[in-house]
C-alpha positions as MATLAB code, in Angstrom:
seq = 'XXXXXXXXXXXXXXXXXXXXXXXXXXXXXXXXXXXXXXXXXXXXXXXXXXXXXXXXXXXXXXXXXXXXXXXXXXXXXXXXXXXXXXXXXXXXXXXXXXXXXXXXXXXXXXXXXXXXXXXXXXXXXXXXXXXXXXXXXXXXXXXXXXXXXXXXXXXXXXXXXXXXXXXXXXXXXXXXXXXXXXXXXXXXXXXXXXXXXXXXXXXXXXXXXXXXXXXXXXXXXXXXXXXXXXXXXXXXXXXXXXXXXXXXXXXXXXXXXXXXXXXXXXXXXXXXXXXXXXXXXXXXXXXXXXXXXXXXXXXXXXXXXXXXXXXXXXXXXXXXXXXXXXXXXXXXXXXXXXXXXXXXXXXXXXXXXXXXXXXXXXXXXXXXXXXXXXXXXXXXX';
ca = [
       0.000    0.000    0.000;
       1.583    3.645   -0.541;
       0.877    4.523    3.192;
       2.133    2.187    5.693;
       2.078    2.676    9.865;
       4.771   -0.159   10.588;
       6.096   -0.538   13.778;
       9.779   -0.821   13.880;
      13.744    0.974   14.444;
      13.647    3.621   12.092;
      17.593    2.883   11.286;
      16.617   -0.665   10.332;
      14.193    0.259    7.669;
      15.465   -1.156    4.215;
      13.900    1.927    1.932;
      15.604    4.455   -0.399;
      15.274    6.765    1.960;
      14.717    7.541    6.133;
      13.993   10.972    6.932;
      15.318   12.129   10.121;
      13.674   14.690   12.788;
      16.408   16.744   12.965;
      17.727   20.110   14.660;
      18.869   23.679   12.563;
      22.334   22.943   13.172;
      22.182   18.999   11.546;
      25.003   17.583   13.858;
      22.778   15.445   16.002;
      21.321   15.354   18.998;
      18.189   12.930   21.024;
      15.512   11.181   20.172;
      15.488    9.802   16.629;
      18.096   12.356   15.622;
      21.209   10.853   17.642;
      20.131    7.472   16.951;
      20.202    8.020   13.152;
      23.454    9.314   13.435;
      24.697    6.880   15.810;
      24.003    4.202   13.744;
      25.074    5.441   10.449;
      28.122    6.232   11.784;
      31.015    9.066   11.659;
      30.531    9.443    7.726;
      27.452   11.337    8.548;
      28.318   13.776   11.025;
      31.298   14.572    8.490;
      29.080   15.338    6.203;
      26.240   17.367    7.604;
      29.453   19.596    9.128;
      29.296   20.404    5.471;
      25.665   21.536    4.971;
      25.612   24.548    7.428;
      22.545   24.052    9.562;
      18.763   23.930    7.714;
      15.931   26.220    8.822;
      12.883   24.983   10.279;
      10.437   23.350    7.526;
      13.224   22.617    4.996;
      15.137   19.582    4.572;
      18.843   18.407    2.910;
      19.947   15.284    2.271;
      23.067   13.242    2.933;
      24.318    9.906    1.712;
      22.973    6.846    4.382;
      26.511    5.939    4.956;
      26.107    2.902    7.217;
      22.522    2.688    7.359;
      20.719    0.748    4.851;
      19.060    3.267    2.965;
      20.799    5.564   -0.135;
      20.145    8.539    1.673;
      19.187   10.151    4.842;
      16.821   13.402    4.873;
      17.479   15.589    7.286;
      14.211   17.217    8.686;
      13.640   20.708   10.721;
      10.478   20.551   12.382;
       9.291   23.084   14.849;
       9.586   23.250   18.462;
       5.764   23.743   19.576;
       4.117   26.966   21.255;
       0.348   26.007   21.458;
       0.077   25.758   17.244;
      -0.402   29.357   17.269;
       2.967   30.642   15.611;
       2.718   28.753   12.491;
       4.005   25.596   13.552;
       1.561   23.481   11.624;
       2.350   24.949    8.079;
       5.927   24.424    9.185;
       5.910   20.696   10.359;
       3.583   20.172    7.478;
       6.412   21.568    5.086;
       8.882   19.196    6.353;
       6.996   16.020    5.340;
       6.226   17.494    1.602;
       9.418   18.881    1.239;
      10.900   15.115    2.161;
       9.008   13.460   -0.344;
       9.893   16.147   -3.081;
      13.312   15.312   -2.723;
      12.923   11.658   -2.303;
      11.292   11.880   -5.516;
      13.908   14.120   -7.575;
      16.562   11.388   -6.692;
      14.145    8.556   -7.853;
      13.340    7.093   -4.552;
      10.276    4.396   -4.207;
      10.428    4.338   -0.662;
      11.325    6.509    2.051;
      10.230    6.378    5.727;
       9.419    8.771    8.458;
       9.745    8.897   12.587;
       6.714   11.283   13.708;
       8.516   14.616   13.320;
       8.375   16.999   16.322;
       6.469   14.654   18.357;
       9.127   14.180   20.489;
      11.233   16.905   22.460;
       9.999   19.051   19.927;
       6.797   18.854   21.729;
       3.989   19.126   19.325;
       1.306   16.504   20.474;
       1.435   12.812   18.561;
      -2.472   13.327   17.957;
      -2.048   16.174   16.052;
       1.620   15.222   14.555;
      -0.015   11.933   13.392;
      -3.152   14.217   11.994;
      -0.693   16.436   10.079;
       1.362   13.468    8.603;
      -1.095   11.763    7.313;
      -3.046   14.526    5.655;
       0.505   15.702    4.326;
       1.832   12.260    2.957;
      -2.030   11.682    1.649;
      -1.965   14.994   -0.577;
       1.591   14.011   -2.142;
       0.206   10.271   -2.750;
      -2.497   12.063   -4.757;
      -0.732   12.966   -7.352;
       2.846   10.836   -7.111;
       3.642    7.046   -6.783;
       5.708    6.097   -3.686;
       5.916    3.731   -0.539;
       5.789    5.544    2.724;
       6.445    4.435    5.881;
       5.092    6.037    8.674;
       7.756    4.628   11.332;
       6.404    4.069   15.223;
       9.021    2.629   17.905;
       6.762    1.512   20.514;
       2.757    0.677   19.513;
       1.799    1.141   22.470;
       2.440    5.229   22.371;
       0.363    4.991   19.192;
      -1.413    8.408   19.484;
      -5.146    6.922   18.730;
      -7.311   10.021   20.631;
      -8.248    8.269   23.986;
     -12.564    8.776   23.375;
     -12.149    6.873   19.804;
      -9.828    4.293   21.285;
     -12.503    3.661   24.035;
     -15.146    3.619   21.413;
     -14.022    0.692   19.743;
     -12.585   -0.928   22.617;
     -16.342   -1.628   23.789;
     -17.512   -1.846   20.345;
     -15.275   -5.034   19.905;
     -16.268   -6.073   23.886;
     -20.211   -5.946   22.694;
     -19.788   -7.609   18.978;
     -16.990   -9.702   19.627;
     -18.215  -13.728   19.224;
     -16.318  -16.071   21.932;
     -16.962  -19.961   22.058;
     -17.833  -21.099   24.896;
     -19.084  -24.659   23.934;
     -18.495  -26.763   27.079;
     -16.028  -29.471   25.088;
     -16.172  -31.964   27.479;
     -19.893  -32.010   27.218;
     -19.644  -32.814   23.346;
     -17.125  -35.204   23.693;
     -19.531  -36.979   25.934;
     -22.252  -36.804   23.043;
     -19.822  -39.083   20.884;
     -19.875  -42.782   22.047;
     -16.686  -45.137   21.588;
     -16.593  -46.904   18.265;
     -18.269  -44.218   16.772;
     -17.375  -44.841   12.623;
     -15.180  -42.399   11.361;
     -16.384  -39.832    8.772;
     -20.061  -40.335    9.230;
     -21.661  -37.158   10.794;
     -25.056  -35.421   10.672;
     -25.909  -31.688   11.898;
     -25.987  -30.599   15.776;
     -26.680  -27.222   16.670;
     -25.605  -27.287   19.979;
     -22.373  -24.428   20.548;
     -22.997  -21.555   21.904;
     -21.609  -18.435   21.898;
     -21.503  -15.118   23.380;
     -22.084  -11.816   21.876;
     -22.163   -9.184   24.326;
     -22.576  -11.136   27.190;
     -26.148  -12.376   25.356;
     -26.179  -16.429   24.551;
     -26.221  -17.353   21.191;
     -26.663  -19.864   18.883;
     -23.498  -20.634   16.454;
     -23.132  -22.140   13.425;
     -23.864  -25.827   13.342;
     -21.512  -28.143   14.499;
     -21.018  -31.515   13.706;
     -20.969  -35.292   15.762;
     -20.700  -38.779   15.065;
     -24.466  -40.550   13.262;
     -23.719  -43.395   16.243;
     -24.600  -40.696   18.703;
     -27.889  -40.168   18.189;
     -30.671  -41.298   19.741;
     -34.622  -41.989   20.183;
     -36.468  -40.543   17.234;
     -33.343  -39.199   15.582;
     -31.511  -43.209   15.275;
     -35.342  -44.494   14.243;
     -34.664  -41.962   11.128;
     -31.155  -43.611   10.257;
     -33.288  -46.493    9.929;
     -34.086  -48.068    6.093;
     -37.496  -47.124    4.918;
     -37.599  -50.521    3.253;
     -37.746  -52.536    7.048;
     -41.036  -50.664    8.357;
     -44.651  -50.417    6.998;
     -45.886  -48.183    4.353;
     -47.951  -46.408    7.598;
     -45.190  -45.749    9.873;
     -42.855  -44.691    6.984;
     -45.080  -42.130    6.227;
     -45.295  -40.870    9.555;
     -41.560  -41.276    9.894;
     -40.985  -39.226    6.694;
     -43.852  -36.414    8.004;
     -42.040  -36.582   11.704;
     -38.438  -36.337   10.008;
     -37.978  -34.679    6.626;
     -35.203  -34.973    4.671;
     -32.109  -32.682    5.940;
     -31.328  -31.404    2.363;
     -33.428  -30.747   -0.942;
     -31.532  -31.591   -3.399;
     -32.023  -30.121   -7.079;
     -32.236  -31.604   -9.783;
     -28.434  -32.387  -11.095;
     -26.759  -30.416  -14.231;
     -23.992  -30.885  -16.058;
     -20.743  -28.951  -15.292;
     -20.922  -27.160  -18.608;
     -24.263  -25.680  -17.634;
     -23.068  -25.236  -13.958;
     -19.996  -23.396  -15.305;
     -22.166  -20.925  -17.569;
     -24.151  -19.972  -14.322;
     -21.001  -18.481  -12.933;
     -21.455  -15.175  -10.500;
     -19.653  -11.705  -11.281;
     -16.374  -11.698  -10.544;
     -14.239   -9.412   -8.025;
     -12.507   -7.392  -10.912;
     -15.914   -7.063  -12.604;
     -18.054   -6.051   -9.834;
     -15.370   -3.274   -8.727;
     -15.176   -1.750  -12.117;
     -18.371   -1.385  -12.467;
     -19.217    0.474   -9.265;
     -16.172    2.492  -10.091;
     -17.786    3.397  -13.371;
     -21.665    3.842  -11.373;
     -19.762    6.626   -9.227;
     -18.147    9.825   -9.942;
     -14.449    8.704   -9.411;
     -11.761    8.141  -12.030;
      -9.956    4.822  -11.683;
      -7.168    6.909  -10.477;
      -9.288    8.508   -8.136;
     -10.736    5.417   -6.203;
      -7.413    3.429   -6.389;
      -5.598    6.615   -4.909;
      -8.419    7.135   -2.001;
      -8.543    2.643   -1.162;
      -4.340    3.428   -0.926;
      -3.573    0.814   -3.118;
      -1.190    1.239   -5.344;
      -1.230    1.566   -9.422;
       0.270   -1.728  -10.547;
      -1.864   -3.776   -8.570;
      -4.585   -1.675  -10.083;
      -3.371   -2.488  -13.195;
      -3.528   -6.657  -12.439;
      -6.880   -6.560  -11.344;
      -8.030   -4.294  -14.292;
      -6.003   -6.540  -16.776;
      -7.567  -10.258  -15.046;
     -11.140  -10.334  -14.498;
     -10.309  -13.571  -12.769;
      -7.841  -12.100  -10.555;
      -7.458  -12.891   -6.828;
      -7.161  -10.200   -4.235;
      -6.868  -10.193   -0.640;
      -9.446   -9.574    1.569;
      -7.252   -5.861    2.935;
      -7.261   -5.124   -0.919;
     -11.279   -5.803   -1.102;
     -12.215   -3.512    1.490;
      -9.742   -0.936    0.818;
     -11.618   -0.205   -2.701;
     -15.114   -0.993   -1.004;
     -14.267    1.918    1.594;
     -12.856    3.875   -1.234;
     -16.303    3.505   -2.885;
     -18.505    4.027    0.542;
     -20.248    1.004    0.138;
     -23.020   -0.489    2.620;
     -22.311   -3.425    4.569;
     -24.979   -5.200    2.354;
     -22.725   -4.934   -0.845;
     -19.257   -4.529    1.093;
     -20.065   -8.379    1.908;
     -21.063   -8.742   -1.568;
     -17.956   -7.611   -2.673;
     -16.036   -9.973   -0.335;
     -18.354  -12.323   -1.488;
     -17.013  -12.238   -4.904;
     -13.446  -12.610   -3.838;
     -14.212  -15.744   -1.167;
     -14.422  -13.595    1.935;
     -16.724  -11.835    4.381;
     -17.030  -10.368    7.389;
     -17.294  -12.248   10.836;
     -18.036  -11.120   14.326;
     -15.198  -13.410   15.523;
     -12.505  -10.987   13.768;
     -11.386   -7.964   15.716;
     -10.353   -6.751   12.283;
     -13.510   -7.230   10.445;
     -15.454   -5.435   13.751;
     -12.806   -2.399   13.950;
     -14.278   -2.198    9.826;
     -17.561   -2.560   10.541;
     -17.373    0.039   13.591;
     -16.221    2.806   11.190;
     -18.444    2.170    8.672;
     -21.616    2.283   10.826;
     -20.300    5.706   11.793;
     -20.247    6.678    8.220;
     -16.577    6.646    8.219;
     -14.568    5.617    4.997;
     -11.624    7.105    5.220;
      -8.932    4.506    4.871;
      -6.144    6.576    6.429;
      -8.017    6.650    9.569;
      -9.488    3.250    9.609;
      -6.071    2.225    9.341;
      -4.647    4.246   12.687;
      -7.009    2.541   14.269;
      -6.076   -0.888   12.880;
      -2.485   -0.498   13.598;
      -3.271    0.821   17.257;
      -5.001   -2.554   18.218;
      -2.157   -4.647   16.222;
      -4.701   -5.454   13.170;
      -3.339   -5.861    9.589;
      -3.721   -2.565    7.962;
      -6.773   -2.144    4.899;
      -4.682   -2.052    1.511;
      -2.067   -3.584   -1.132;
];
């Protein structure tokens, strides 16, 4: 995807490119800055001796020495005063101007520590806000991997109320078995012949602290009893009377349809994935650059799925274009549908979605803070 939150040491990130939050004067110092230095070693400092200092909002870059990346980007953000002395315009400068000069040298990939968050003092809520919104307008109009680097999840700066939110959205949708196993196991006499089952709808689960029925579960044919073990019995061995009322008591478990051949079953085949996407793309008023560029997925995969109406995405690339096209839950599980997937009450994942799009949230950026902050895979290529 072009906008990735990994969690990680910025100095071990294998891109083109690391940016580093650093001060006017460029010779190092704490944080991110000394440890960017530190580990790339005297070759740096040497050099940035060179550059004589950088004002706050621009950037210069240096070779990556002993780090492995082709070149570090040097970074002024502002120290913070309460936002009122221009220090958003300025911190939002330094993430543009990074990834205009990662881009005149040809980079595909650069990554980023969360400028000024840090003795710098601007608050990670609204560094995060301005990073995102900064890296999100470049994406718009240029192809390029960013990494949006974070140390330590757990200082993810989700806002407390929204982490909350979803915390007991997850507690009140979240689907835990709680099928008493040795109970079932009793249900299944010795002997029992191996691959023979019938239905048993007898799990349970909790939703919300509410008991619920699950799916149905399965147990051995020799385990059943009474009325159920009469039905096992051939219709052929008792009279015309009581196989009627048998056959009234107990109807068959499954209606079968008449059978086809596979040459008609074939020509019944659904839309596909690739088909069903374009096709709302083309219902709504985006471009396919448009609703590629909002899922953040990038333009070659774009290309594949355009190309191969048969082709096979994951389920992170499915709902990153069916948030990118606002879709309902009705026909975002259509759309997962097509591709072999939908979404289940017993993912964390799949509720964090769900939560954000009954608020009437699509915005993939955000979805995908969230995400990250509960250690989810992130929606995208």
């Amino acid at each position: 995807m072009p906008l990735q939150i990994v969690e990680n040491d910025i100095t071990e990130m294998r891109v083109d490119a690391i940016v580093n939050a650093a001060n006017n004067s460029l010779l190092g110092g704490g944080g991110v800055d000394g440890c960017i230095h530190r580990a790339a070693g005297k070759g740096l400092l040497a050099e940035c001796r060179t550059l004589g200092g950088c004002e706050t909002g621009k950037v210069k870059v240096t070779a990556g020495y002993d780090l492995p990346c082709k070149y570090v980007i040097h970074a002024v953000g502002p120290r913070w005063f309460g936002g009122k002395e221009g220090e958003p315009a300025l911190l939002r400068s330094c993430y543009l101007n990074a990834l205009e000069a990662a881009r005149e040298r040809g980079c595909e990939s650069i990554a980023f520590p969360l400028i000024s968050s840090g003795i710098f003092g601007c608050p990670k809520q609204i560094a995060l806000r301005i990073a995102v919104d900064a890296i999100r307008d470049f994406l718009a109009e240029n192809e390029m991997l960013v990494c949006l680097v974070i140390y330590n999840r757990s200082e993810f700066p989700l806002e407390d109320g929204l982490r909350r939110d979803i915390a007991k959205y997850i507690n009140d949708s979240f689907l835990t078995d709680t099928t008493d196993t040795e109970e079932l196991s009793a249900c299944a006499p010795t002997g029992a012949a191996p691959g023979r089952f019938a239905y048993e709808d007898e799990a349970r689960f909790v939703r919300g602290g509410k008991t619920r029925r699950s799916l149905p579960r399965f147990k051995s044919k020799a385990s059943l009893h009474g009325a159920e073990r009469f039905a096992s019995v051939d219709a052929e061995s008792v009279p015309d009377e009581a196989a009627e009322e048998k056959s009234a008591m107990f109807p068959p478990m499954f209606d079968y349809a008449p059978a086809i051949s596979l040459e008609e079953a074939l020509k019944q085949i659904d839309e596909s994935f690739s088909e069903m996407l374009l096709r709302k793309i083309d219902e709504s008023d985006m471009t396919d650059m448009q609703c590629y560029k909002k899922a953040n997925i990038d333009r070659k995969l774009f290309s594949k799925i355009r190309s191969n109406k048969f082709y096979k995405p994951s389920k992170t690339t499915v709902l990153a274009f069916a948030l990118a096209l606002e879709l309902p839950i009705a026909e975002m599980q259509d759309m997962l549908g097509k591709a072999g997937f939908t979404l289940s009450r017993s993912s964390k994942f799949d509720i964090i979605v769900e939560y954000f799009v009954e608020q009437g949230n699509y915005n993939v950026y955000e979805i995908n803070e969230a995400l990250f902050a509960f250690d989810q895979s992130l929606i995208g290529s």
